[in-house]
N, C-alpha and C positions, 0 to 999 in steps of 0.2 A: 485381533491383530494378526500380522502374519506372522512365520515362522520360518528358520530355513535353518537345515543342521550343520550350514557353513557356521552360521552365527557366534556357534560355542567357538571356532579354531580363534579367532577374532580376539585380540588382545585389549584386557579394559584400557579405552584413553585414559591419557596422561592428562590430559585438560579436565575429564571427567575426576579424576583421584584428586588432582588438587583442589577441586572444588569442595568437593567431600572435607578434606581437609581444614581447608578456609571458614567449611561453614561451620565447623565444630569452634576452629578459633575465634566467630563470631559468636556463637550461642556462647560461648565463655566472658566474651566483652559485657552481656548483654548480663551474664549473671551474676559478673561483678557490682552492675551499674543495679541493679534490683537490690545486689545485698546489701549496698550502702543506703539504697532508699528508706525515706521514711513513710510507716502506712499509704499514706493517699499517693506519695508519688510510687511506690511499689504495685498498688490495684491500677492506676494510669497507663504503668508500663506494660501487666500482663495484660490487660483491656486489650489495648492497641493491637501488642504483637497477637496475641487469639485472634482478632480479628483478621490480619492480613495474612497469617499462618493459615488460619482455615480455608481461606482461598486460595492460596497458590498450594499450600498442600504438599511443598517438597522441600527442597535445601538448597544451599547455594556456596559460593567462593571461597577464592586466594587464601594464601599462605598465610601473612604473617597481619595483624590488625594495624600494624604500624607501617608496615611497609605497602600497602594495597591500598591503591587510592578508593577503591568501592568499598571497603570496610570507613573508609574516614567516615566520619558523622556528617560532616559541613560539607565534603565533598557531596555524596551522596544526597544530600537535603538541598545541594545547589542546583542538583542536575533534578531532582521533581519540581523545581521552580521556574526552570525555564519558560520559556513562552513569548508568543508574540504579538499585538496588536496591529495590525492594518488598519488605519483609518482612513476613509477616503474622504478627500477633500471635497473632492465635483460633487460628492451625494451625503446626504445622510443615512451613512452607513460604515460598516468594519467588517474585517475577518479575523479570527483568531487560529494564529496557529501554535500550537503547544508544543512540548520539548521532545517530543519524538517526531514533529513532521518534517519536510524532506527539507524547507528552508533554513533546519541548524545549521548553522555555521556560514551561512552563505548571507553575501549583501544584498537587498530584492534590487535589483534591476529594473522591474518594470513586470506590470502583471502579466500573466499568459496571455499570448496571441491567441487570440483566435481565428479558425479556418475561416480564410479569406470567402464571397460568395462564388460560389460555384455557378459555372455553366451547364444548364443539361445538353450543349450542344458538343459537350465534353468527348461524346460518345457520337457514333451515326446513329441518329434515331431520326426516322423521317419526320421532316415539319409538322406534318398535317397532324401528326400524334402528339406534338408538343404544346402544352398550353399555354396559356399565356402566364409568364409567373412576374414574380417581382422580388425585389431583397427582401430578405425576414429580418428581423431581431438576432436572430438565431444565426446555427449556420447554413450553408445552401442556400434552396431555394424554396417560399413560401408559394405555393399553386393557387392561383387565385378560386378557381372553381373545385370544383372535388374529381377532377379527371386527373389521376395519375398516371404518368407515360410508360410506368412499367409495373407488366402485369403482373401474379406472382408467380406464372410460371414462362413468363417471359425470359428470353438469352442471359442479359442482365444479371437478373436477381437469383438469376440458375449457378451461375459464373461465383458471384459474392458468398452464396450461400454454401458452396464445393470450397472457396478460397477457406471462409470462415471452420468449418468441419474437418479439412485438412490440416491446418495449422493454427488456430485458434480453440478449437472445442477443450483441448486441456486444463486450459485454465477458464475456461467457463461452461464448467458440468453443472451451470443450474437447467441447462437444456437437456435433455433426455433426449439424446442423438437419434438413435433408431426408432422410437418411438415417434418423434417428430416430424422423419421424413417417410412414415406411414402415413400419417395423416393428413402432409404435407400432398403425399401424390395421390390420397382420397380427396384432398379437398374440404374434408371437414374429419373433425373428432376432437376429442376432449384435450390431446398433448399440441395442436394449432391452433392457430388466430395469424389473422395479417398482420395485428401489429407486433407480434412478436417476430413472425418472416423478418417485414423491414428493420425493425430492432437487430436482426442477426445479419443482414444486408447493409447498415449502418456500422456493423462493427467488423465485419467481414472486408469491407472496403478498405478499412486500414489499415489492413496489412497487404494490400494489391501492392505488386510491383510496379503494374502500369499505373501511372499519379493521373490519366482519366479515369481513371477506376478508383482510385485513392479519392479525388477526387467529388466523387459524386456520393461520398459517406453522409453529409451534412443535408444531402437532397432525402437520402433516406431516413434518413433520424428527426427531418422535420416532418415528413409522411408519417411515420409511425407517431409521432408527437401528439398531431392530429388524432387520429385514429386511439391514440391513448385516452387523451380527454374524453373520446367519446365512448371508454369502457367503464369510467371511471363510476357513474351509477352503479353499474353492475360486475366488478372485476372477476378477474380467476386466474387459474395456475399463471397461463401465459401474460395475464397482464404484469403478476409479480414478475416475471422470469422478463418481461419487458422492462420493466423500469429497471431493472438492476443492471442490462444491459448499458443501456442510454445512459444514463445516470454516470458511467463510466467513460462514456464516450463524450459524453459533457465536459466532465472533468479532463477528460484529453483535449480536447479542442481548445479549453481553456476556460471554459465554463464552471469552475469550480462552485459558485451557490447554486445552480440549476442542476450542476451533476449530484451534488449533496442533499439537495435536496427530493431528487427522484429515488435517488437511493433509501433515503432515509424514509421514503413513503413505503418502496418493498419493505422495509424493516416494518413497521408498521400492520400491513398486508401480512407478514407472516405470523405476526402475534391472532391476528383476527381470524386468516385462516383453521387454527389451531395447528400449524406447522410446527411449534417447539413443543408440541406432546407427539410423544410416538402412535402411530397407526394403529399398533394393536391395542391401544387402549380404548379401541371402541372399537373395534375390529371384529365381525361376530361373524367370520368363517367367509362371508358373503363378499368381500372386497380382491378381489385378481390380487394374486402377490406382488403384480407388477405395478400396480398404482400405488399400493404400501412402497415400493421402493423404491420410484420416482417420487413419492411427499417426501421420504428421506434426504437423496438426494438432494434436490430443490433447499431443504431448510439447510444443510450442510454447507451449501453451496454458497447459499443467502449467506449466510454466518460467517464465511469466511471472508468474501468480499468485504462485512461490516466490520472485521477486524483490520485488514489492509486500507480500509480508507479511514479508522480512526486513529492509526498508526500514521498516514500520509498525510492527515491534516493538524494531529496532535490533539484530537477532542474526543470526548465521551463517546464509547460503541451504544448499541442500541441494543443488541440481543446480548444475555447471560447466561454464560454455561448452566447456572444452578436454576434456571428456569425452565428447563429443559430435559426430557428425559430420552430423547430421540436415538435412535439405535444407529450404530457407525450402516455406511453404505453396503451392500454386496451386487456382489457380477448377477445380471437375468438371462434368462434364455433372451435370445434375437428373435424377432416374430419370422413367421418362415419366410415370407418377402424379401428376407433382410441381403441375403444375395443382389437382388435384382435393383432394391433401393440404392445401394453401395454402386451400381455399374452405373448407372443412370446419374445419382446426383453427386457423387462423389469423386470419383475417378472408376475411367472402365479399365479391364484386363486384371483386376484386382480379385483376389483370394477373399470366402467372406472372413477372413482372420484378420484380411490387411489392414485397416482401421477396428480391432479388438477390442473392446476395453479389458484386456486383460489383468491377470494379476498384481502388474506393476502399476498399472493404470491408477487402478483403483486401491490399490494401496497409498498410492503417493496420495489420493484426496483426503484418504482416512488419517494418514501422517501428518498432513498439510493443517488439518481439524486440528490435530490435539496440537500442534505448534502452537495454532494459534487459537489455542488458551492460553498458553503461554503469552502469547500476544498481548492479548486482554487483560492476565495478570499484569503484566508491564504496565498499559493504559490505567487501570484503575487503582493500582495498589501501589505504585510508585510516581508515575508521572499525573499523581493530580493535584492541580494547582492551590486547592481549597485547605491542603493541611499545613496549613501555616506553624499553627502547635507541633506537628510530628516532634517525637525524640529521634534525635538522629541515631542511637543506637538500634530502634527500631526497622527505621530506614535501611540502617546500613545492612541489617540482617535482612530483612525482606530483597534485599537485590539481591544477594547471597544465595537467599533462596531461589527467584528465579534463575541464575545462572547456571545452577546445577540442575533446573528444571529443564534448561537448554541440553545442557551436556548430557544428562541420562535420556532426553528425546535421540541424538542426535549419536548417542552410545547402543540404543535399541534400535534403530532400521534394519529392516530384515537386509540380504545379499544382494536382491534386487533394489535397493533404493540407495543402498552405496556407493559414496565418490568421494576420495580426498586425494590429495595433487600427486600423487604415484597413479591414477587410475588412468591407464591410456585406452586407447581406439573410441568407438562411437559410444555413448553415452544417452538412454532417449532425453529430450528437449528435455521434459515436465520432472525429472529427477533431476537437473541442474537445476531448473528454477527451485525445483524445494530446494535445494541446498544456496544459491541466493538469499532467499528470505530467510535462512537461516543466520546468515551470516551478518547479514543486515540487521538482523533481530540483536544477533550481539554486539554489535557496534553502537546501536542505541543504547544498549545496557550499560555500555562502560566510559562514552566517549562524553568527558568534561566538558562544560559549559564555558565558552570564551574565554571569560573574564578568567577564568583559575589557570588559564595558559601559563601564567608568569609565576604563579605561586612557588615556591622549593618544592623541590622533589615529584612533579607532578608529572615532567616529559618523562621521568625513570619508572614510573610507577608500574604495576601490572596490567590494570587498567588501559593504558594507552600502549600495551602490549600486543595484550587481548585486541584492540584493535589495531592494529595492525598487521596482527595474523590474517586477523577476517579479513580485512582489503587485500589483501595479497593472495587470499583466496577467494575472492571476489573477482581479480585480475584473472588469474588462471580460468576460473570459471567463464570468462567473458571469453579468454581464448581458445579453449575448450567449444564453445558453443558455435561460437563463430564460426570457427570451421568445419560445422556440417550445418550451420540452420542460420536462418537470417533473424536479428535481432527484431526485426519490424514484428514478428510474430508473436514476440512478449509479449505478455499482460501491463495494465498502470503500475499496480507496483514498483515494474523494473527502472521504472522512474524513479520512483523515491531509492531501490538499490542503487539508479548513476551517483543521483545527487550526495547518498550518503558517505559512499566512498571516494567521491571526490573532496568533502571534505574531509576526509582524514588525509589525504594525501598533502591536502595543504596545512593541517596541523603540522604534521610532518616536518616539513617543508619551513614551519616558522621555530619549531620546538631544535631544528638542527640548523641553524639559520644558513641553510640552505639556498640557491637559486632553483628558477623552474628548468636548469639546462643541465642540472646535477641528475646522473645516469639512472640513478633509482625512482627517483619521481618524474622526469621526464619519460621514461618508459611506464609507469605504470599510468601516468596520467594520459600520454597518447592514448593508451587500450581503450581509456573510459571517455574519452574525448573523441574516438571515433566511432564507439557505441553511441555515443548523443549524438552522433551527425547523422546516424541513421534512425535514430529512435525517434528524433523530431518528427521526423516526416508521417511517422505514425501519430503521434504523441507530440503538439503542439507544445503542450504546456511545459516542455523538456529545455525548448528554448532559455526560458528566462534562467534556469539552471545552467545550462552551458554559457550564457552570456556573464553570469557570475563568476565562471571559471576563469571564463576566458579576460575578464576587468582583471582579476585578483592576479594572472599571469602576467597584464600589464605592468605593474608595479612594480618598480626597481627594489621597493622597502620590503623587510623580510618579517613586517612586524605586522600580529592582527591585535589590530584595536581590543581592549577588554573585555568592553562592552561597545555597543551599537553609538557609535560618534552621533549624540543627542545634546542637544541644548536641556539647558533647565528652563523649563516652561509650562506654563500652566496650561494643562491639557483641555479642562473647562471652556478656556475664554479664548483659547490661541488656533482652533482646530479651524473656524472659520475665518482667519486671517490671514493673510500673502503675506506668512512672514519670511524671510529668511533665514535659513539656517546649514551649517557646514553638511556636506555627507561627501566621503569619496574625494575630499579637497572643499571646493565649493560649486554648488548648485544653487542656483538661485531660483526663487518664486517666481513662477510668471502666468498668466492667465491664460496662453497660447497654450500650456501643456496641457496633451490629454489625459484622460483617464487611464491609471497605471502606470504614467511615468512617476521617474523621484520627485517631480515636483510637487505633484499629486497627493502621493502616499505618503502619509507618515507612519511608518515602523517604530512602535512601541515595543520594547523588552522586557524580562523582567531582572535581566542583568542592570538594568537602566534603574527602573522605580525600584530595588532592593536597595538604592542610595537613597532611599526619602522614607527611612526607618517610620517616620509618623503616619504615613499610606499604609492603609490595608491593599493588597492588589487591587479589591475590586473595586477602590476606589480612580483606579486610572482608566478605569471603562469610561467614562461618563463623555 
């Protein structure tokens, strides 16, 4: 970890002590509730709590057990039960999204757009070079023969690949930057492949300003698709470090099963490679230090993303900390080149310092890891659907404890990784985004499930305090950013960050029966509402979020539904039927709508089936 002897002047948080606080007054709920127990329910309780105590491993919240809505039992037991069904009509098939992903609190609209097909005459590229292509499935364009119009070290992919390095490589250090574009200007070695180029040429485009260049993302990503399939016999580093790419870029476009499920194959890839054991455990002197610390890397990297997309979709991660014995990242030497690669593909007149991975750099990843564990404590110890049994005192203290796993992460950043809303001038990007996802982190933690909107005491609670702190320093932060770096440079996550803070603002909003022209929410809502006018354009899948926003602003009513406005219907026999049903007023059935609209989808909850006490959940899968 790092160190800095500012750290000590640094006064413990106030948010950190009442946690401390909170969670002492929760282990005292918990050992009242044991000492009334009788044998069998007393071995049940310690069972349980050992269990989710040993994984998270630390402490957690608030003040008083009576007055803090995350100590409630039921509170707390509601919000692990969240979750949602998608079920599509036009196909047989679903999505599930769980009670962390970015759809809580939002009506669905209509499933993500995806990028429109793309022309490769987007750009000057002479005819004679152009092949003949045709629409894909996909996005872009699908090349009928195996002639791609751009080389890899064509203008092009030169362009994408400086955009990408420039203002993307932070948040996607599964690539080994300098190592990469070694091999990249040799033309071959172990940290290349093409389809990782166009993988990086597919994600690199998405943050172009020019929208021809923005544009021709989905030309690249079905190039490298291609070229995927055909490693897939025989994969390696760059194939992982490919899908996980793509996978991402899927999921922006609006491709969410195809992004999930590329993803979900790196994850895989890295159990086979032996990526969650450390290097030196077979490491017999003979291995360059620097391929030890690009495996690092690489799993790190992997890890992290598979916590961000099981947070953003609300479902099981795929790698386990305790599976794992891999050693945090460190800085390498630059190979001597590294000057000469940096003028050439990166930007020329530059220092070799100017793109560094320096200390902050590489701090923020190693910060960014142990978040998220925390993450993952979140995913598996509280928001999973299957514990239907939980005692809710158990519950309430496992959130306890992660919130004080939040606050002493977030109480330990060395000087370099610090920002809270007195921090002025320039700020790098990648230390705002960790402090996003941090904040975001806690507003999952704390922020109730629809239905308990109306409950006594739940708008006063601390709970809905706590978030509101976080979106209000979520605001700051968007404005902070803004004004030196462009949003389109984000990573997916910052998606799930609009969405999440937007709906609390509309909590907000209903909990003070408020209008949307009231000076507090109208301002903070703008900020995040002109973040998704540019975030779209990256990040397709952004739309159906902003168009949620933008319905729910419609509304003269200052009231949100409890639960998901559902008919009572028998999910079995009703799924293939035009039937009608209210949403949003009424909508009606019709055979005209596409794929993804309300017609379409029907959005299962489990605010919804928690009123049919005779249902097990998994009974409403069917």
């Amino acid at each position: 970890m790092l160190s800095c002897s500012q750290d000590a002047l640094r006064p413990v948080r106030k948010g950190h002590v009442q946690a401390l606080e909170g969670h002492v007054a929760s282990l005292e709920l918990l050992l009242r509730k044991v000492a009334a127990a009788d044998n069998k329910q007393r071995d049940e309780l310690l069972a349980e709590f050992k269990i989710v105590s040993s994984a998270v491993n630390q402490s957690s919240p608030v003040q008083s057990i009576e007055g803090t809505g995350v100590n409630k039992g039921d509170l707390a037991l509601a919000r692990t039960r969240a979750g949602q069904m998608k079920k599509l009509r036009a196909k047989n098939a679903s999505q599930f999204f769980g009670g962390t992903s970015l759809f809580h609190g939002h009506e669905s609209v209509e499933l993500p757009v995806p990028l429109p097909d793309f022309s490769l005459e987007a750009l000057s590229t002479p005819l004679s070079t152009v092949p003949e292509v045709s629409p894909s499935s996909g996005n872009g364009l699908k090349l009928r023969n195996d002639h791609f119009p751009y080389r890899p070290h064509d203008e092009i992919p030169r362009r994408l690949l400086a955009t990408f390095f420039q203002e993307q490589y932070y948040y996607n250090m599964c690539v080994y930057r300098e190592y990469f574009l070694r091999d990249y200007h040799a033309g071959t070695g172990r940290y290349y492949s093409e389809v990782l180029l166009y993988a990086i040429c597919a994600m690199g485009a998405l943050a172009c300003e020019d929208s021809s260049l923005r544009e021709l993302s989905g030309t690249f990503s079905s190039h490298a698709e291609t070229l995927l399939f055909d490693s897939l016999d025989n994969p390696d580093m760059t194939t992982l470090q490919a899908l996980v790419l793509l996978g991402q870029c899927e999921i922006g476009y609006g491709k969410a099963s195809k992004g999930w499920l590329f993803c979900g194959m790196a994850f895989r890839l890295t159990h086979e490679m032996g990526l969650h054991l450390d290097p030196n455990n077979w490491n017999n002197g003979t291995q360059p230090s620097v391929d030890t610390e690009v495996l690092r890397r690489v799993y790190w990297a992997t890890f992290i993303v598979d916590k961000q997309l099981s947070l953003y979709f609300g479902r099981p991660p795929a790698l386990y900390p305790y599976e794992s014995d891999v050693r945090s990242t460190i800085r390498i030497p630059y190979p001597p080149e590294w000057e000469g690669l940096l003028d050439t593909y990166i930007g020329k007149r530059n220092t070799s310092t100017a793109f560094e991975d320096g200390i902050a750099l590489i701090g923020s990843l190693t910060y960014q890891v142990e978040l998220c564990k925390i993450l993952h404590n979140i995913i598996t110890n509280l928001y999973e659907n299957r514990r239907v049994n939980a005692d809710h005192a158990v519950i309430a203290t496992t959130a306890q404890q992660i919130h004080v796993s939040l606050t002493t992460w977030l109480a330990g950043l060395p000087a370099k990784l610090h920002w809270n809303q007195w921090t002025v001038g320039k700020v790098p990007a990648y230390v705002l985004h960790l402090h996003m996802l941090f904040h975001t982190a806690m507003i999952i933690l704390h922020r109730p499930p629809r239905h308990y909107f109306e409950k006594p005491g739940i708008a006063a609670s601390e709970d809905v305090e706590i978030c509101y702190e976080s979106v209000y320093a979520l605001v700051r932060l968007l404005r902070s950013y803004s004004r030196y770096y462009r949003y389109q440079s984000l990573p997916l996550d910052f998606v799930h960050s609009l969405s999440t803070a937007a709906g609390i603002i509309i909590m907000k909003r209903f909990f003070e029966n408020a209008t949307f022209d009231h000076s507090e929410v109208s301002t903070s809502l703008g900020v995040i509402l002109r973040a998704m006018d540019d975030v779209k354009k990256t990040w397709p899948c952004m739309k159906e979020i902003q168009d949620s926003v933008l319905e729910a602003m419609k509304s003269r009513a200052s009231a949100i539904p409890r639960m998901d406005p559902m008919p009572s219907l028998d999910l079995s026999t009703s799924l293939s039927a035009g039937l009608e049903f209210p949403m949003n007023g009424e909508v009606q059935m019709n055979e005209e709508a596409g794929p993804g609209s309300l017609a379409t989808d029907l959005l299962v909850d489990d605010d919804w089936t928690a009123q049919f006490l005779g249902f097990p959940w998994d009974d409403q899968l069917v």
